[in-house]
C-alpha positions in Angstrom: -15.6 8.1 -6.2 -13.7 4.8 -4.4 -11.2 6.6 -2.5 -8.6 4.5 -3.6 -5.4 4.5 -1.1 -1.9 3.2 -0.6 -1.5 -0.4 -0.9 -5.3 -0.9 -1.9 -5.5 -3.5 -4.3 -7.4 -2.6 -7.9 -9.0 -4.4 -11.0 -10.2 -2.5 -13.8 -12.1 -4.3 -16.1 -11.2 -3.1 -20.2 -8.9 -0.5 -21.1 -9.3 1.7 -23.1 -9.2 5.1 -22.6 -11.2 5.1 -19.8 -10.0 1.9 -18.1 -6.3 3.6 -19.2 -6.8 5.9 -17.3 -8.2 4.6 -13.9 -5.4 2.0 -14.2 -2.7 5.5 -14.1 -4.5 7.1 -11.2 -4.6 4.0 -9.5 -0.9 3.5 -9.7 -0.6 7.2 -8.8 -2.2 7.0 -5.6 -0.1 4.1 -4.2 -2.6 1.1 -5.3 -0.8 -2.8 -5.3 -1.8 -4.4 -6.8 -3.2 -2.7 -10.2 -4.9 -5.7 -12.3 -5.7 -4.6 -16.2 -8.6 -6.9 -17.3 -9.1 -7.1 -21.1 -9.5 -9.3 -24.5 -6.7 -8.6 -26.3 -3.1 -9.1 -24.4 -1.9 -6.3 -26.7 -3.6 -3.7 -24.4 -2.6 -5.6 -21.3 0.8 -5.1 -21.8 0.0 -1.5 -23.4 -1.8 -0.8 -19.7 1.3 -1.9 -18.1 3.4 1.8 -19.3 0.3 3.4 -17.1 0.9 1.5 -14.0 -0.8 -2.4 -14.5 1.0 -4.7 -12.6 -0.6 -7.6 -13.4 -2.7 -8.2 -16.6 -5.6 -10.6 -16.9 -6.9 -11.8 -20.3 -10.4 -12.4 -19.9 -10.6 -14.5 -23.7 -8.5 -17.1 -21.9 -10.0 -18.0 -18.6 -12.5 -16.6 -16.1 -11.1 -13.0 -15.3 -13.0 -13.2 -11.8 -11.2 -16.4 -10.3 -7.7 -14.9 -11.8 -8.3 -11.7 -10.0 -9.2 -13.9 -7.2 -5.9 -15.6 -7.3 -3.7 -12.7 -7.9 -5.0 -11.4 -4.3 -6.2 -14.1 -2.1 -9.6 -14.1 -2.6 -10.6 -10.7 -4.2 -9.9 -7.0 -5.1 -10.8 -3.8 -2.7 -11.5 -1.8 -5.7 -13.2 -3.2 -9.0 -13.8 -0.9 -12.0 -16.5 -1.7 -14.6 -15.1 0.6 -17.4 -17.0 -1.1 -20.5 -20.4 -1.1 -18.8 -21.4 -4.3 -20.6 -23.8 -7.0 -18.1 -20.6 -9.5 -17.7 -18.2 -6.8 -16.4 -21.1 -5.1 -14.3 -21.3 -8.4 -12.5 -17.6 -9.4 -13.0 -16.7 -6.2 -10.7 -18.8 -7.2 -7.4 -17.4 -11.0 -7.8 -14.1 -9.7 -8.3 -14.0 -7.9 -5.1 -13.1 -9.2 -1.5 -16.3 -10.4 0.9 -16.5 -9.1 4.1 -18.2 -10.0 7.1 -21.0 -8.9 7.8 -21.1 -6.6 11.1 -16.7 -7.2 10.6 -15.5 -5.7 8.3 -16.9 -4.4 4.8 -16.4 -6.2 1.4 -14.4 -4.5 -1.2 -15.9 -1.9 -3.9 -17.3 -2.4 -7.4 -17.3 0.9 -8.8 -19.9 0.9 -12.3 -17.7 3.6 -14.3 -18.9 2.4 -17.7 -22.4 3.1 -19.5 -24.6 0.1 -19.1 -25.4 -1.2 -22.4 -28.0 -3.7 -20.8 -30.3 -4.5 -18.2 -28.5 -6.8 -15.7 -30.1 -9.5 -13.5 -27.8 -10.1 -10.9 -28.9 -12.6 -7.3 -28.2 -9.3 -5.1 -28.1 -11.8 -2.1 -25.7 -13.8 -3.0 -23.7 -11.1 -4.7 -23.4 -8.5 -2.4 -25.6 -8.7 1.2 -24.1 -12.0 2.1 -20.7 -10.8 1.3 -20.9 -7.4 3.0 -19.3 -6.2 -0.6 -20.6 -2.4 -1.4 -21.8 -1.3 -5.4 -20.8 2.2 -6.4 -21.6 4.4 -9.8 -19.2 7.1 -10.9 -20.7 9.7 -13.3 -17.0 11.1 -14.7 -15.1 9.7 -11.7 -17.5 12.1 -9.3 -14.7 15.0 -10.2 -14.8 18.4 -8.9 -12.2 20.5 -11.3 -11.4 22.7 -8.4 -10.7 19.9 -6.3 -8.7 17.5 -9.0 -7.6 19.3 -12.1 -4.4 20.5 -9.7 -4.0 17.1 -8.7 -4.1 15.1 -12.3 -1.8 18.3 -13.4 0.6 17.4 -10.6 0.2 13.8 -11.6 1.0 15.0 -15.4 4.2 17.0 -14.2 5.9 14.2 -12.2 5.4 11.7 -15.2 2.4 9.6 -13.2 -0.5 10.7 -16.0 0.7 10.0 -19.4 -1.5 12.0 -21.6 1.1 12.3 -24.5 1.0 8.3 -24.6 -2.6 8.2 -23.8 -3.3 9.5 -27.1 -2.4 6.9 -29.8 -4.3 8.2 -32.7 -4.9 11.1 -34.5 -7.4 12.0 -37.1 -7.8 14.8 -39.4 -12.0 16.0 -40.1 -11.9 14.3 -43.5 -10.9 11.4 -41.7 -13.9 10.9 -39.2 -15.6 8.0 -40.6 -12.0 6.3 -40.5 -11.9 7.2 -37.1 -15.4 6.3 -35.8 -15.0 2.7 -37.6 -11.5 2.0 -35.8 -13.2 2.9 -32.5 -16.2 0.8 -33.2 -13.5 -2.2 -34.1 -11.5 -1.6 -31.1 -8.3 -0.4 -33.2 -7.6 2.5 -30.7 -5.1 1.7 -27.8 -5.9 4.5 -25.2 -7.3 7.6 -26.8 -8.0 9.2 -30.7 -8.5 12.9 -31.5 -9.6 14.9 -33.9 -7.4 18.0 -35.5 -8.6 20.4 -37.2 -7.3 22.2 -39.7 -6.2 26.0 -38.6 -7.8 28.8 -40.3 
């Protein structure tokens, strides 16, 4: 969906598997720098084995003005992977402005499911800072088109799948499961095995 380059700098806001994986293809693709936002430091510095740079911890300060400061004045890519009103806003603040009839603002890319109606001064937010707002429905992938790519990233060691997956469940175990994803206890991604036959 962004179009991410080399040398474009990126935030993604929460990071989990979703975030985890935005953060890796971010890093694949030549991004500087990549900016993990979360609550707990533990994933921050878990992000960091998928390509974070830098890691903001947004229980300690306002993540928007330390993205800010990390890149003089603001991101050109901003991922909302949690979908909660905060981050929606958090990812068009956190991006550069532009000038309008210049040069364009940077990205907020909406990756997460909105959990909330948002009321957001569009004005102030966006038109006066030439920034541009972006959804991605399953990061706008065409299989033909990317599966070759992610499995080139997964040979050279740039997608970390095996690491990606931190947890592993059995069917008797589901409830366990569902409650540790509810309280946050998965880093990355869980799964579920089932028995063979």
């Amino acid at each position: 969906t962004a179009k991410v380059k080399r040398g474009d700098s990126v935030a993604v806001l929460g990071v989990g598997g979703v975030g985890l994986s935005s953060v890796a293809a971010a890093a694949a693709l030549g991004a500087n720098p990549v900016i993990a936002v979360d609550l707990d430091e533990a994933k921050l510095e878990f992000a960091r084995k998928f390509g974070a740079t830098h890691g903001v911890n947004a229980s300690s300060g306002d993540p928007v003005e330390a993205i800010k400061k990390l890149t003089n004045g603001g991101v050109d890519f901003a991922f909302d992977t949690i979908g909660a009103p905060k981050t929606q806003v958090q990812i068009a603040q956190a991006t550069r402005p532009g000038i309008g009839g210049v040069r364009e603002g940077g990205t907020a890319i909406l990756v997460g499911i909105p959990q909330a109606e948002v009321t957001v001064d569009l004005w102030r937010t966006l038109v006066a800072q030439a920034r541009i707002y972006r959804s991605s429905l399953g990061g706008s992938s065409r299989p033909d088109r990317d599966f070759p790519i992610f499995l080139d990233w997964y040979k050279r060691g740039q997608l970390k799948l095996n690491d990606l997956v931190t947890k592993k469940y059995t069917l008797d175990q589901i409830n366990e499961g569902v409650h540790d994803l509810e309280r946050g206890r998965i880093f990355g991604r869980s799964i579920m095995e089932f028995a063979k036959p």
